[in-house]
N, CA, C and O atoms as a GROMACS GRO file, in nm:
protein
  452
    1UNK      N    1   4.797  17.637   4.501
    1UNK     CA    2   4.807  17.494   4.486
    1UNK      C    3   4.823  17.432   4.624
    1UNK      O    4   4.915  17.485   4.686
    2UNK      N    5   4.781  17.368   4.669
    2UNK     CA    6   4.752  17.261   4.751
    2UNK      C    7   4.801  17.112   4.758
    2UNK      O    8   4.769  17.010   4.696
    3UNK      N    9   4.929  17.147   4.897
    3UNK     CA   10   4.963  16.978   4.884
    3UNK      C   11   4.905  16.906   4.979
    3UNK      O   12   4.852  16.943   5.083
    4UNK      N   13   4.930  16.736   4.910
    4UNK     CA   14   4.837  16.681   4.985
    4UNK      C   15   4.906  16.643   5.114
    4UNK      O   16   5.029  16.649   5.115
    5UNK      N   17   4.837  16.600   5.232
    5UNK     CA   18   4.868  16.592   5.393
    5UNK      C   19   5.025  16.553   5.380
    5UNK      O   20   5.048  16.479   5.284
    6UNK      N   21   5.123  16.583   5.448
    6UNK     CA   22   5.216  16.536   5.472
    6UNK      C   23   5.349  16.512   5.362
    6UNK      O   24   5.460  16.470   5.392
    7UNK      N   25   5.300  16.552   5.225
    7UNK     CA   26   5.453  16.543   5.129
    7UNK      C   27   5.533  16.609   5.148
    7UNK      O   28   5.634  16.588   5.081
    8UNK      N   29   5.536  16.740   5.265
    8UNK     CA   30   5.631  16.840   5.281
    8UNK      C   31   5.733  16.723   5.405
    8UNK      O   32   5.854  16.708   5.390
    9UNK      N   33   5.670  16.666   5.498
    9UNK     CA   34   5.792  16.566   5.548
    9UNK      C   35   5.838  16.444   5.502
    9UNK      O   36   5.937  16.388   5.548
   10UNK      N   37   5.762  16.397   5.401
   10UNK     CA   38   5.858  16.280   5.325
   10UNK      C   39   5.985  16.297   5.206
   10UNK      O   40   6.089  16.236   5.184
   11UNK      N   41   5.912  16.424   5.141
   11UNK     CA   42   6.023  16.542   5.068
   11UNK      C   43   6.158  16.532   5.187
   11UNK      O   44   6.258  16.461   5.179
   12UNK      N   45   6.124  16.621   5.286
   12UNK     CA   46   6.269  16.622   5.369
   12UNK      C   47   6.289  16.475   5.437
   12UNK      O   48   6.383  16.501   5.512
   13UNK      N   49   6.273  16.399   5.448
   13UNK     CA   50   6.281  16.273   5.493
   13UNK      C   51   6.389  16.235   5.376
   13UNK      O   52   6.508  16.265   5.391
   14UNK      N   53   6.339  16.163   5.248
   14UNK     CA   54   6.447  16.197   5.132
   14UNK      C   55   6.544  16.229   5.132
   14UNK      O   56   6.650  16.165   5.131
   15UNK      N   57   6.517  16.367   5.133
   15UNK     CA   58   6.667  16.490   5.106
   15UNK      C   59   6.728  16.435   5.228
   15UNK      O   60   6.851  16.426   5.240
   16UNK      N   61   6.646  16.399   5.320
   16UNK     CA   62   6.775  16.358   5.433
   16UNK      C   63   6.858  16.260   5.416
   16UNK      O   64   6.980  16.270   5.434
   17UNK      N   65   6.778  16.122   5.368
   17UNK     CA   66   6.842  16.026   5.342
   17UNK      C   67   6.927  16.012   5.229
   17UNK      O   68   6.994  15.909   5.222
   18UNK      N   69   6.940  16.126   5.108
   18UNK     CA   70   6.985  16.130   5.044
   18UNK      C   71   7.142  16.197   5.055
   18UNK      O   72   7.236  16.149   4.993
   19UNK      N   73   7.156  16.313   5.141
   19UNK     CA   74   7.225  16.384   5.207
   19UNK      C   75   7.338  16.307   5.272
   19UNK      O   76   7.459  16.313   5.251
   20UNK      N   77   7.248  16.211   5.384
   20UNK     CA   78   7.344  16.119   5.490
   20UNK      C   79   7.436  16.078   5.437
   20UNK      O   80   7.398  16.020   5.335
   21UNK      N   81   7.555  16.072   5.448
   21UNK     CA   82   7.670  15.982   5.430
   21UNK      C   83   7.740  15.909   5.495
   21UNK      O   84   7.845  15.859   5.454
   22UNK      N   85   7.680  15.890   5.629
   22UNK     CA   86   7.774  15.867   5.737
   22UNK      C   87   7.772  15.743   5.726
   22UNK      O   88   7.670  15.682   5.693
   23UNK      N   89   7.925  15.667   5.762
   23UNK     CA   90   7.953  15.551   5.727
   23UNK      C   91   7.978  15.499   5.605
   23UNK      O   92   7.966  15.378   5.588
   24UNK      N   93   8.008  15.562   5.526
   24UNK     CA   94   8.009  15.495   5.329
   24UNK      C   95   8.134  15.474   5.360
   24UNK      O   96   8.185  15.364   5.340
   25UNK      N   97   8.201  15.574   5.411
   25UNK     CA   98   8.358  15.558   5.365
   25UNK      C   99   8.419  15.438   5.470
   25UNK      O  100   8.498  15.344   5.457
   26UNK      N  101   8.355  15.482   5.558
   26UNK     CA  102   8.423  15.319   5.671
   26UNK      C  103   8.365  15.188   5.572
   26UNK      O  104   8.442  15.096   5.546
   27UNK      N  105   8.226  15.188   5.519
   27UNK     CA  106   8.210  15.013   5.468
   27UNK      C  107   8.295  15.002   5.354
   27UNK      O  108   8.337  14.889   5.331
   28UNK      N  109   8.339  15.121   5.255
   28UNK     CA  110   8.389  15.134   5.114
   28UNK      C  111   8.539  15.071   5.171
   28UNK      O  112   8.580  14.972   5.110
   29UNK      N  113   8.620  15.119   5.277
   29UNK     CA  114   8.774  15.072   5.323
   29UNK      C  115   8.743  14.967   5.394
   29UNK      O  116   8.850  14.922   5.437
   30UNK      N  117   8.622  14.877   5.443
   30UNK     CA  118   8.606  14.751   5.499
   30UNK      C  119   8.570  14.649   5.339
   30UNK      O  120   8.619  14.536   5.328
   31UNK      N  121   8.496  14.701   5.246
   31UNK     CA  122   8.499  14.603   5.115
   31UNK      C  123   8.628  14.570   5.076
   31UNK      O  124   8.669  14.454   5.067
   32UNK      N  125   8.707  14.696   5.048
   32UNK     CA  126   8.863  14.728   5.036
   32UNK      C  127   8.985  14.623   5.041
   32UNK      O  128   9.070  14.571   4.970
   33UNK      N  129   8.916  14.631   5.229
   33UNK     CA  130   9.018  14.602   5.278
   33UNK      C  131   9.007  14.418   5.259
   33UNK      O  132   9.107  14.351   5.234
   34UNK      N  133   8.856  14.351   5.280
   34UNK     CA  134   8.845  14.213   5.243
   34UNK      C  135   8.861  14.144   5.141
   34UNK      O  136   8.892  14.026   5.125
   35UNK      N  137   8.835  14.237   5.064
   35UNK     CA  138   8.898  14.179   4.947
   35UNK      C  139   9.036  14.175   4.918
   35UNK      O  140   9.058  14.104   4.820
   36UNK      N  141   9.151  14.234   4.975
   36UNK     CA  142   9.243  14.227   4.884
   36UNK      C  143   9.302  14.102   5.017
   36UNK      O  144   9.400  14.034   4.988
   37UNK      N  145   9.250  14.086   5.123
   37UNK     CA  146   9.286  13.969   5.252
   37UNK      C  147   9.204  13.828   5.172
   37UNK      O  148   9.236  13.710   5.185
   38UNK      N  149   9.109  13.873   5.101
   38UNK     CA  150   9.062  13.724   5.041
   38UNK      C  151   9.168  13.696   4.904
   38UNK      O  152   9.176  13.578   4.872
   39UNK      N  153   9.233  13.776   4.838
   39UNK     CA  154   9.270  13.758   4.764
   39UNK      C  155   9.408  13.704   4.807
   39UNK      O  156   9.461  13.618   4.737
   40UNK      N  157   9.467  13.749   4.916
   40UNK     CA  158   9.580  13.704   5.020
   40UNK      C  159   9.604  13.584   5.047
   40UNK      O  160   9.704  13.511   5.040
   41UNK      N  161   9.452  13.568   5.093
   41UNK     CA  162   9.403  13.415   5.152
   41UNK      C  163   9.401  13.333   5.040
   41UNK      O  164   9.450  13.221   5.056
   42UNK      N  165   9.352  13.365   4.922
   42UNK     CA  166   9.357  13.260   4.826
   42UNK      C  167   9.526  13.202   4.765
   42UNK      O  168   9.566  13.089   4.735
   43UNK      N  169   9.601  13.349   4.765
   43UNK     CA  170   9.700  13.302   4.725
   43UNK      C  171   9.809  13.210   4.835
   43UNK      O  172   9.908  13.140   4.813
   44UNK      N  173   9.740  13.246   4.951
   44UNK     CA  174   9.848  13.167   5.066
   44UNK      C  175   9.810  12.994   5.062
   44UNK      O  176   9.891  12.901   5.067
   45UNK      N  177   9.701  12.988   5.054
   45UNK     CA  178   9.635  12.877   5.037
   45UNK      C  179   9.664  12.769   4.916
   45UNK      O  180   9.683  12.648   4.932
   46UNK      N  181   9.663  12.828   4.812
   46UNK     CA  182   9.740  12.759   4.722
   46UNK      C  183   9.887  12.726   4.680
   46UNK      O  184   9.930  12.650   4.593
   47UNK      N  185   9.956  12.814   4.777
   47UNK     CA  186  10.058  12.793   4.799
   47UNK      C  187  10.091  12.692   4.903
   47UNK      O  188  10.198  12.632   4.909
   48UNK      N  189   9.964  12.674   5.006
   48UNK     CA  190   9.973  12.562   5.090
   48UNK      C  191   9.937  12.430   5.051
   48UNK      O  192   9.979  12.336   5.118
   49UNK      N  193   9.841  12.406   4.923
   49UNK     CA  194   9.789  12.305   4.881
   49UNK      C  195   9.943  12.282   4.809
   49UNK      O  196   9.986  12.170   4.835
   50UNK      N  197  10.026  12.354   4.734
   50UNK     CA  198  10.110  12.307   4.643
   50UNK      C  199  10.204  12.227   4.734
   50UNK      O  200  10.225  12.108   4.710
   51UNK      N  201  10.278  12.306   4.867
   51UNK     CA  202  10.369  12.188   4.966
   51UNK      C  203  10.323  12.104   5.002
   51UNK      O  204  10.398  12.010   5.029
   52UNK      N  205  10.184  12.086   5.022
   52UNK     CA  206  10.129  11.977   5.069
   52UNK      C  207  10.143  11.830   4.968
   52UNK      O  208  10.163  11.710   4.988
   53UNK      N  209  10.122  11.919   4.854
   53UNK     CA  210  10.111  11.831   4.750
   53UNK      C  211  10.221  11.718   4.751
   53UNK      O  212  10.228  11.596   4.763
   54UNK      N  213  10.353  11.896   4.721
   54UNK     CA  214  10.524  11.827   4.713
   54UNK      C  215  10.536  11.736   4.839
   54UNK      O  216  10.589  11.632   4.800
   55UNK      N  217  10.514  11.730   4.950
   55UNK     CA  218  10.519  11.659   5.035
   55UNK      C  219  10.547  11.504   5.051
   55UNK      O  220  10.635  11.421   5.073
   56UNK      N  221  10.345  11.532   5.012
   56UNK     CA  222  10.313  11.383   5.010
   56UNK      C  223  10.373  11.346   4.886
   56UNK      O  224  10.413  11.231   4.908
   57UNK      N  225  10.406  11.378   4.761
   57UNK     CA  226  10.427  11.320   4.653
   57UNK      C  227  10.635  11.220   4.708
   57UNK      O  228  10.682  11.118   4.658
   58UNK      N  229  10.693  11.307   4.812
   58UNK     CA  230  10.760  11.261   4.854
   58UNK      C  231  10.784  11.139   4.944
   58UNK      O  232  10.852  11.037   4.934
   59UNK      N  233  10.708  11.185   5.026
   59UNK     CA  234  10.646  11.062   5.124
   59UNK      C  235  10.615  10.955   5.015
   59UNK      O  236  10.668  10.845   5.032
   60UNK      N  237  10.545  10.970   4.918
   60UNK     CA  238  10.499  10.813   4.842
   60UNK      C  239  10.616  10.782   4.743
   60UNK      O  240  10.624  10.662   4.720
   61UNK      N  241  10.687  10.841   4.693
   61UNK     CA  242  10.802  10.751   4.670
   61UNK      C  243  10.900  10.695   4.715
   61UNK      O  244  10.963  10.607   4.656
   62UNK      N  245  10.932  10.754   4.857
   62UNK     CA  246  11.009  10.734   4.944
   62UNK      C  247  10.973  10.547   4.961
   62UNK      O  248  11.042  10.446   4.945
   63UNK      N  249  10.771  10.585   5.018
   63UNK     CA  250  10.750  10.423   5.004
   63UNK      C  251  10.764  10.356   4.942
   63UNK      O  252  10.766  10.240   4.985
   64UNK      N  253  10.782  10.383   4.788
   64UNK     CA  254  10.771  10.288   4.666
   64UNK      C  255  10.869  10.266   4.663
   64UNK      O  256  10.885  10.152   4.620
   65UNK      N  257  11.024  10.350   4.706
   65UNK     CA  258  11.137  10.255   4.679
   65UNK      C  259  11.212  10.236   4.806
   65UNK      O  260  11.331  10.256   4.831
   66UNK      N  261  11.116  10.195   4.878
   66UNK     CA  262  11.135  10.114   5.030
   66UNK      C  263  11.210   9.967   4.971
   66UNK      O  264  11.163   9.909   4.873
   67UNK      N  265  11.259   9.947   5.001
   67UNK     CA  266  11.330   9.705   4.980
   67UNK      C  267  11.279   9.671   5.104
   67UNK      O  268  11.304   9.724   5.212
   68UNK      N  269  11.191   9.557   5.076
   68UNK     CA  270  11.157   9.510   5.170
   68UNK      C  271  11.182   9.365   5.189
   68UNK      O  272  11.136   9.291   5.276
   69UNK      N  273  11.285   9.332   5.068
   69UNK     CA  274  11.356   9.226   5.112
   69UNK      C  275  11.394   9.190   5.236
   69UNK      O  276  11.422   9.265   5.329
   70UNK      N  277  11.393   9.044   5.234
   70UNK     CA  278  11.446   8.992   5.412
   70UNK      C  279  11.498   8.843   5.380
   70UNK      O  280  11.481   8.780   5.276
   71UNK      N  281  11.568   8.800   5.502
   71UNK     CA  282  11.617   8.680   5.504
   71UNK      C  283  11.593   8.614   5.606
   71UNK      O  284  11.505   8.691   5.642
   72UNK      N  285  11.594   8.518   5.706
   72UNK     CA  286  11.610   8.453   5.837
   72UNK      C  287  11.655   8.323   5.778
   72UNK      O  288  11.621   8.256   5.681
   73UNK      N  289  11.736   8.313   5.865
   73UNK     CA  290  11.823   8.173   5.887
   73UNK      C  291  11.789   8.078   5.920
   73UNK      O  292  11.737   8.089   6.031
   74UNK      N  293  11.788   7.987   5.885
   74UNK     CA  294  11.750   7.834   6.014
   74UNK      C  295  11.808   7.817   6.094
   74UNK      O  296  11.930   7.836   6.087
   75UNK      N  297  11.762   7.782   6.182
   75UNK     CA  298  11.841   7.755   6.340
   75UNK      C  299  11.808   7.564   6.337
   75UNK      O  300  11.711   7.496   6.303
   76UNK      N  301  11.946   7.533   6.391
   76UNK     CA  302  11.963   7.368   6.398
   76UNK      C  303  11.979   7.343   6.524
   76UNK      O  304  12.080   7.394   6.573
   77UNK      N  305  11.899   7.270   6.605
   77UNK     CA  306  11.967   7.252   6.756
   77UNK      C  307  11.971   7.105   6.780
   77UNK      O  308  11.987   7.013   6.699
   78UNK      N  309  11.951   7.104   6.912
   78UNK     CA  310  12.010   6.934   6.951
   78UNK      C  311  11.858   6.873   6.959
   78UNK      O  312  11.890   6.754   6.951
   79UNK      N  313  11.757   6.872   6.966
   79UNK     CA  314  11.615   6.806   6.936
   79UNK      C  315  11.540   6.797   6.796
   79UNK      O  316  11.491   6.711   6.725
   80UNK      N  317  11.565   6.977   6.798
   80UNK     CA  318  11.474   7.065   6.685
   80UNK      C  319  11.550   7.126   6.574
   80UNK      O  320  11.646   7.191   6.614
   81UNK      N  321  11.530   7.123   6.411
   81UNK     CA  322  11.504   7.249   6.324
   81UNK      C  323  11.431   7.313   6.261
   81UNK      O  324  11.335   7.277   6.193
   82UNK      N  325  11.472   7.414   6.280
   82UNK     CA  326  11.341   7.518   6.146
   82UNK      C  327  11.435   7.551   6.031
   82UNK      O  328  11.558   7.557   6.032
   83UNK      N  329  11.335   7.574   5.914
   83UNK     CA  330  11.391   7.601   5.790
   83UNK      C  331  11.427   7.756   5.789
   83UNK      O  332  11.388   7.824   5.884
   84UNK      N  333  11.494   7.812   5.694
   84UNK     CA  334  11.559   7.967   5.656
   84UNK      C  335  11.393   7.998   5.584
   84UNK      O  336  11.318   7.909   5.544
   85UNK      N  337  11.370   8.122   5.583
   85UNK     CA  338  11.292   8.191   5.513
   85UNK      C  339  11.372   8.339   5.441
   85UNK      O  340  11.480   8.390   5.469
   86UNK      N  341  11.278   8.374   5.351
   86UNK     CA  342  11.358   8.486   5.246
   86UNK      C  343  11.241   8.588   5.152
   86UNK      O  344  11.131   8.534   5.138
   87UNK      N  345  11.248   8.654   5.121
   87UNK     CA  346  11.184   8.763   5.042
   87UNK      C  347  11.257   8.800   4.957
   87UNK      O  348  11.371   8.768   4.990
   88UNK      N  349  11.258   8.864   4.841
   88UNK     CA  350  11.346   8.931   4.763
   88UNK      C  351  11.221   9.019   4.652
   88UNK      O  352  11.152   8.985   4.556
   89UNK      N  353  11.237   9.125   4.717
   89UNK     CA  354  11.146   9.240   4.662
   89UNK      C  355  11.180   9.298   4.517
   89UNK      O  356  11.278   9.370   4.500
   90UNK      N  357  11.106   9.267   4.431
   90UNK     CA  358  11.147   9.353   4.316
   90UNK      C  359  11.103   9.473   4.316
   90UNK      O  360  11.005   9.521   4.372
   91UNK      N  361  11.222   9.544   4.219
   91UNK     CA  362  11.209   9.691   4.201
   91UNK      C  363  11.061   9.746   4.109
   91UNK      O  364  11.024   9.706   3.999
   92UNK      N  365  10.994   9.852   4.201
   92UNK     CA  366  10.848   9.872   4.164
   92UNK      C  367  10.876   9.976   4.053
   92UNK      O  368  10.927  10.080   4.094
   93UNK      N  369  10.850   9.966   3.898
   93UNK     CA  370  10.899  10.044   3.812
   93UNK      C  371  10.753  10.140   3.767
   93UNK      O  372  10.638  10.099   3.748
   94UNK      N  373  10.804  10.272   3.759
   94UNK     CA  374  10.706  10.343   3.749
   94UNK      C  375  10.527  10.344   3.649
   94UNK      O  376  10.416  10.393   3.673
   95UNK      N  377  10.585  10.265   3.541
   95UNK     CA  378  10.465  10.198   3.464
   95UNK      C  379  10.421  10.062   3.535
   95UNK      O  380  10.319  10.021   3.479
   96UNK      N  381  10.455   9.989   3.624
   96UNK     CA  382  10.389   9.890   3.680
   96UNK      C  383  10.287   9.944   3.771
   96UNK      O  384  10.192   9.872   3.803
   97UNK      N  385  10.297  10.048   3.809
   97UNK     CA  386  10.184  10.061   3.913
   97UNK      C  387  10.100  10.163   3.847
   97UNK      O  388  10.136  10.254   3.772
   98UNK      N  389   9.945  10.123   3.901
   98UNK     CA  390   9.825  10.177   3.816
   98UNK      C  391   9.818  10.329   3.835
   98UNK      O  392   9.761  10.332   3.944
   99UNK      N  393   9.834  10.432   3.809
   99UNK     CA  394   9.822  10.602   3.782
   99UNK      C  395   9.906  10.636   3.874
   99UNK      O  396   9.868  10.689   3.979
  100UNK      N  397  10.046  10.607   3.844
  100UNK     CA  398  10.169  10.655   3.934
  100UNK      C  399  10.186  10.754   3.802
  100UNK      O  400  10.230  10.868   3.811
  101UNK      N  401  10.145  10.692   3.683
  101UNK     CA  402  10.203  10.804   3.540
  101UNK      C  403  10.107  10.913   3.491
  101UNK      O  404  10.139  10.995   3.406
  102UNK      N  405  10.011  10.909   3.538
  102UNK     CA  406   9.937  10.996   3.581
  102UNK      C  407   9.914  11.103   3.690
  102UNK      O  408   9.840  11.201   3.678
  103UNK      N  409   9.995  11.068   3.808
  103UNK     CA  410  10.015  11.166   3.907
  103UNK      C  411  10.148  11.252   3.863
  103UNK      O  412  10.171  11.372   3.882
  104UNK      N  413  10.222  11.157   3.802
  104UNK     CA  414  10.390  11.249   3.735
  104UNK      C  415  10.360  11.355   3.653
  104UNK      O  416  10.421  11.462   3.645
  105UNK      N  417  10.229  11.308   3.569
  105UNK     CA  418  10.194  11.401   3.440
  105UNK      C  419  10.124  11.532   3.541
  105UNK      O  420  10.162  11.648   3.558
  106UNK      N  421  10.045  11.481   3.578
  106UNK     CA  422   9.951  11.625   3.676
  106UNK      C  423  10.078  11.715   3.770
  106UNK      O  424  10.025  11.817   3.814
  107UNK      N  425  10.208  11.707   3.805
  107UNK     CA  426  10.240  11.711   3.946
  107UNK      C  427  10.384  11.794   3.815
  107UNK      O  428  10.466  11.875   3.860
  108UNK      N  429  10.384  11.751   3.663
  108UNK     CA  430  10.470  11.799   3.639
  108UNK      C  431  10.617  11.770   3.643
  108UNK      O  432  10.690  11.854   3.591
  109UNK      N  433  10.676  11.658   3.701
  109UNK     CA  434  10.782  11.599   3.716
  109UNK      C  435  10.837  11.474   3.626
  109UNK      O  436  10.929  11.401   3.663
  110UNK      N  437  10.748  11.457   3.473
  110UNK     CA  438  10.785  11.401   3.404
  110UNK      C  439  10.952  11.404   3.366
  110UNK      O  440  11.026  11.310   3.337
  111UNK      N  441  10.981  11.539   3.378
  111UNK     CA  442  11.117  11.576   3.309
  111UNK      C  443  11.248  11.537   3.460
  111UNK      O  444  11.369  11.556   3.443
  112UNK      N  445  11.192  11.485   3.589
  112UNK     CA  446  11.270  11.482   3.649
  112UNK      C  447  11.294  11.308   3.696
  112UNK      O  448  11.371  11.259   3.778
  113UNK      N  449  11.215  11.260   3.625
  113UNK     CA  450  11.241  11.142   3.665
  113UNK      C  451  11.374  11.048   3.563
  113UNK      O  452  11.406  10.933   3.594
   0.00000   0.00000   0.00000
């Protein structure tokens, strides 16, 4: 029997490439290893979105129950007066403002207000 030109080196060409192993085990502990650093990363991350969250959710009430009431006096002198001016800020109650009761519901702090 008679083979045709050249199947005796693509045969071992094959077996070679089939044989080779070099490097599996370094990419198999580099998949390994990224994945369980992405899985790291995801969880650090959402742990960073959550303070961020608590943060700002602090920062904005802090503003909302800012008083920004004020007063000034009139001043009377010997030519000239000016009149007193005044503010009196009412208290911003949590259903008056548009999806403040909606950020409580998402954020979970219904029960602490």
């Amino acid at each position: 029997m008679t083979r045709p030109f050249g199947s005796n080196r693509c045969t071992n060409l094959v077996v070679t490439l089939w044989r080779d192993d070099r490097g599996f085990v370094v990419s198999v502990e580099l998949i390994l290893i990224i994945t369980i650093l992405v899985i790291g990363l995801i969880a650090g991350l959402t742990a960073l979105r959550d303070a961020i969250v608590s943060e700002l959710t602090d920062v904005a009430r802090s503003v909302q129950g800012m008083n920004q009431s004020f007063g000034i006096n009139g001043v009377a002198g010997a030519a000239a007066n000016t009149a007193g001016s005044g503010f009196i800020d009412a208290t911003d109650s949590p259903a008056s403002i548009t999806g403040s009761d909606q950020c409580i519901v998402v954020f979970g702090t219904a029960n602490e207000l």
